[in-house]
C-alpha positions as CSV (number, residue, x, y, z in Angstrom):
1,X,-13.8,-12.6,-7.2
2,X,-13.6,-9.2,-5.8
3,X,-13.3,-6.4,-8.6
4,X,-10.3,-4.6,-7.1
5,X,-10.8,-0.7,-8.0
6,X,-7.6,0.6,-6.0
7,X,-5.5,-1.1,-8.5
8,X,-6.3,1.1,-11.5
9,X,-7.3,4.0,-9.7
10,X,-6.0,4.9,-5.5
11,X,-8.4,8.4,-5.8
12,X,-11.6,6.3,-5.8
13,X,-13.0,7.4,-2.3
14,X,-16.6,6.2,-3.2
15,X,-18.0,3.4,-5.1
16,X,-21.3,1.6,-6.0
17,X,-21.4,-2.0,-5.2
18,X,-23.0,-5.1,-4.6
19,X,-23.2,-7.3,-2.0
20,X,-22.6,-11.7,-2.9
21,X,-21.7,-13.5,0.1
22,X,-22.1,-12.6,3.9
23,X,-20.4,-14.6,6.4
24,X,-20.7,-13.8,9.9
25,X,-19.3,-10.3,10.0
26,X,-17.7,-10.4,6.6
27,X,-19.5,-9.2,3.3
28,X,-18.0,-9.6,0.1
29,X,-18.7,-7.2,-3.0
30,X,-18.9,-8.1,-6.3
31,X,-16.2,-4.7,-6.1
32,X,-14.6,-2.3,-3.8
33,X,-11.9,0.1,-3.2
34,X,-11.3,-0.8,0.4
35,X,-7.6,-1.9,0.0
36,X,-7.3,-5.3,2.1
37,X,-3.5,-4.8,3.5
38,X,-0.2,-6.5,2.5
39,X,2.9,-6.1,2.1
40,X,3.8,-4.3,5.7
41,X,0.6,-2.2,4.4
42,X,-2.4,-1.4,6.8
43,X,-5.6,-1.9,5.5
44,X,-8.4,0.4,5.0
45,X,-11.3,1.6,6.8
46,X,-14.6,3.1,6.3
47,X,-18.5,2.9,5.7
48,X,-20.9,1.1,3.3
49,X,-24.4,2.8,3.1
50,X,-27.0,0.1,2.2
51,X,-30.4,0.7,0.2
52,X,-32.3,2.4,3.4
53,X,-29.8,4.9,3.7
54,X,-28.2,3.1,6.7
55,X,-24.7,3.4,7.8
56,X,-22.5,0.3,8.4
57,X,-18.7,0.9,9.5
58,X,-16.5,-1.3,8.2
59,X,-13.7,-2.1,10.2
60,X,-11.4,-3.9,8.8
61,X,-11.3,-5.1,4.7
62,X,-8.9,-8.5,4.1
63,X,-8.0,-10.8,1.3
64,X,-9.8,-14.1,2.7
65,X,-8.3,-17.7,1.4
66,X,-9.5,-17.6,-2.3
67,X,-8.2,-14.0,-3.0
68,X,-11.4,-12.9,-2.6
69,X,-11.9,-9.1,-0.3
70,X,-13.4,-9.3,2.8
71,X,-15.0,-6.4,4.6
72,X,-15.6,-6.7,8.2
73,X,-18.5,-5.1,9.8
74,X,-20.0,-4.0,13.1
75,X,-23.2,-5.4,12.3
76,X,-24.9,-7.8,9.5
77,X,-28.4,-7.3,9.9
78,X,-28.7,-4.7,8.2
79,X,-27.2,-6.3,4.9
80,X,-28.4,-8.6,2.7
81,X,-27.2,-11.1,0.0
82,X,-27.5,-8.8,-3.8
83,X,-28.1,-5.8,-1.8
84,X,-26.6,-2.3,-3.6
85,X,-24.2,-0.5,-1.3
86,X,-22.6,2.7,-1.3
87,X,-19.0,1.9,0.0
88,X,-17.1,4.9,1.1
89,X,-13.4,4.9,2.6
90,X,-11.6,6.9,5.4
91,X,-9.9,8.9,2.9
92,X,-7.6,10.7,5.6
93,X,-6.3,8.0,6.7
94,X,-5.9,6.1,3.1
95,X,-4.2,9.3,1.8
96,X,-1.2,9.1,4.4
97,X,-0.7,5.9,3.9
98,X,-0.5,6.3,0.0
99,X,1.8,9.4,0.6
100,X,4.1,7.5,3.3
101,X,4.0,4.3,0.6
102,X,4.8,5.9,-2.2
103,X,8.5,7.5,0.1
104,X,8.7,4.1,1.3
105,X,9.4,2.9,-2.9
106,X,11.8,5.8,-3.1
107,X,13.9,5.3,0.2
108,X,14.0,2.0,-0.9
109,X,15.1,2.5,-4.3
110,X,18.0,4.3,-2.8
111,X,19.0,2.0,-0.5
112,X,19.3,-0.5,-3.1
113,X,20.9,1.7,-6.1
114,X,23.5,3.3,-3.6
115,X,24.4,0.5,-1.2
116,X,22.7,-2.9,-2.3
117,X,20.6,-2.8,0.7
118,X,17.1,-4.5,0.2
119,X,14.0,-4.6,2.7
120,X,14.1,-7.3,5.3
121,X,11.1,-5.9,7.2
122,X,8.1,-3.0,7.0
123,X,5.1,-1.8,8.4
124,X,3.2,1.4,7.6
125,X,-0.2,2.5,9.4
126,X,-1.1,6.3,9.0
127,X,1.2,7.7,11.6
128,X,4.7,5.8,10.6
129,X,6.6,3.7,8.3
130,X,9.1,1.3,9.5
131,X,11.5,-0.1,7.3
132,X,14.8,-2.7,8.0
133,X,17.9,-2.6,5.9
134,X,20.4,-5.5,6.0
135,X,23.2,-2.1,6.1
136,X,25.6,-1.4,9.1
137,X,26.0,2.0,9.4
138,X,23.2,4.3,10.6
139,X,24.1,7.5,9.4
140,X,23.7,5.4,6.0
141,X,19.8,6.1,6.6
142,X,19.4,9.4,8.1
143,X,21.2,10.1,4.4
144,X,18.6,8.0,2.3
145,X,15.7,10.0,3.7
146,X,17.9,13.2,3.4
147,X,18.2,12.4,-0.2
148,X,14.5,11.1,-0.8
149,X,13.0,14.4,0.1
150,X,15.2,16.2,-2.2
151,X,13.9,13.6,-5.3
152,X,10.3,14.2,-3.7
153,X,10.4,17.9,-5.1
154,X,11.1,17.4,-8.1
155,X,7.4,16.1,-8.8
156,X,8.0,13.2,-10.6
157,X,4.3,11.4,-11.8
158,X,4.0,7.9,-10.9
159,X,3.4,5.1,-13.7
160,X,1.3,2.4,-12.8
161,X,0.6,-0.5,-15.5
162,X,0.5,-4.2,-15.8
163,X,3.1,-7.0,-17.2
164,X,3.1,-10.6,-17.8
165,X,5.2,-12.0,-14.8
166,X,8.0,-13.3,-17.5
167,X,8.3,-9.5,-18.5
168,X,8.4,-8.4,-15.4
169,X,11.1,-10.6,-14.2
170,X,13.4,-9.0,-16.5
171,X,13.3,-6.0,-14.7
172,X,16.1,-5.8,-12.5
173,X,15.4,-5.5,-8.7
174,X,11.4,-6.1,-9.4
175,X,11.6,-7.7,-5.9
176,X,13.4,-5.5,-3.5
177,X,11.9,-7.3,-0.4
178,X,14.9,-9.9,0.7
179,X,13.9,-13.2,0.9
180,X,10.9,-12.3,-0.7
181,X,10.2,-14.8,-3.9
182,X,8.6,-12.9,-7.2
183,X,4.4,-13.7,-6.9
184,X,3.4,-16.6,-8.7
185,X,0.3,-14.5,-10.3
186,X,0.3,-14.1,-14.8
187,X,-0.3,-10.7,-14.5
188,X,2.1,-8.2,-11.8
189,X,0.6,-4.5,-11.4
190,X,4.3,-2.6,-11.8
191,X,4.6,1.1,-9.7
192,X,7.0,3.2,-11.2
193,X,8.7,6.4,-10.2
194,X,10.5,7.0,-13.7
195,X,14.5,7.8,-12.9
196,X,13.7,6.6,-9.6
197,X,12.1,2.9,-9.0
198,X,10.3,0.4,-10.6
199,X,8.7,-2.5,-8.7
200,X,6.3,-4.7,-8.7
201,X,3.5,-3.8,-6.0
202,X,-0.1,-4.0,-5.4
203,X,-0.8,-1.0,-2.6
204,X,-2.1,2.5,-3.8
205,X,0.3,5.0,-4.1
206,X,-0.1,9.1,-4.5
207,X,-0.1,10.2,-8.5
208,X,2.7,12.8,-7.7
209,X,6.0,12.6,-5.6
210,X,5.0,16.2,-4.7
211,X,1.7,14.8,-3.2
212,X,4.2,13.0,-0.5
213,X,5.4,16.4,1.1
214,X,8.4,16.4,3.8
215,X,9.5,13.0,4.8
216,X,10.3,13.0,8.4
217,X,13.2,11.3,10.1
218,X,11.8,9.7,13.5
219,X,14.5,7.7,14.6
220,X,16.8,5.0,13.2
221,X,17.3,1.6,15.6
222,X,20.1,-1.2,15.5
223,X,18.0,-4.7,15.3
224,X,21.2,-6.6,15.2
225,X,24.0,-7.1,13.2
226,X,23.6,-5.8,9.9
227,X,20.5,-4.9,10.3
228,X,18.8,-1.1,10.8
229,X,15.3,0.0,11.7
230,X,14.3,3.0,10.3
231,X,11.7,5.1,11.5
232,X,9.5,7.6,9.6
233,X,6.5,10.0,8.8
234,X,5.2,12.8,6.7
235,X,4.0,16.2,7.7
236,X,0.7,16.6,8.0
């Protein structure tokens, strides 16, 4: 299995790695920080440098059928089976992700401690995050991210540590994805904004609500009844 760095640490841009399996385009390390999407979360991008100095873009990382991280690469020759790499992310667009991810958890939170709402849908790439809420009224949204940038000020410093799922499921609203069962895995990585949210979730995430910025409201949509799409970014 794949070491997964992001999980401990988001800020790791570079890393030192080795390669163990090769599969067509696909090279596994023995451990990366190329987060492999989930959860309505893009994946990452970057480079890996191999032992002769040689740059290798990897364009796309996944989690392949044994949990393992898959990195998908323009070319293969140039890699080779306990090879050392240099693996090196696009940090630009990582960094708006983990800023739009992080607002994401705190819109979220609000919809759920003010209205009940949960999630019934997400996406978020580097230019937007889209979000569904089983609510019916759409000025209910354009308030949520009204009232998200104000807790975004206040700086609050992001908690990230690990339970024992039976712990964990003692935490009210751990899930707040609807129709989303709890993982089945012993251990859940827990994201906490303290005051704010607590949730189970295995994305990187900025260290500082302050890192996020201005949230900016794009557009909100009516997907059907009881149902809202809302749209969203952050300044650059």
């Amino acid at each position: 299995m794949t070491e997964e760095l992001y999980l401990k640490d988001s800020y790791i841009k570079e890393f030192e790695g080795r390669v163990v399996k090769i599969e067509d385009s696909y090279v596994m390390l023995d451990k990366t920080s190329f987060y492999p999407g989930g959860g309505g979360l893009e994946n990452d991008t970057g480079f890996l440098i191999n032992e002769r100095g040689e740059k290798i873009n990897v364009i796309e990382a996944k989690r392949g059928e044994n949990g393992e991280i898959l990195h998908k690469i323009d070319q293969n020759a140039s890699l080779n089976v306990g090879d050392k790499v240099i693996g090196k992310i696009n940090w630009e667009r990582r960094y708006r992700m983990m800023r739009l991810h992080t607002a994401s958890h705190i819109v979220a939170a609000l919809a759920y401690s003010k209205f009940g709402a949960l999630i019934t849908g997400g996406h978020i790439s580097p230019e937007q995050a889209k979000d569904d809420f089983n609510v019916e009224n759409k000025d209910t949204l354009i308030e949520l991210i009204n009232e998200a940038n104000e807790i975004v000020k206040k700086g609050i410093e992001l908690k990230i540590y690990f339970l024992p799922r039976e712990e964990a499921l003692m935490i009210p609203a751990i899930v707040k994805l609807a129709g989303r069962n709890p993982p089945q895995i012993p251990i859940w990585r827990i994201v906490e904004i303290p005051g704010i949210d607590i949730q189970a979730d295995g994305g990187p995430h900025v260290n500082n609500t302050k890192e996020i910025g201005e949230i900016v409201l794009l557009k909100v949509e009516n997907k059907g009844k009881g149902r809202k799409r809302v749209y969203y970014t952050v300044k650059p």
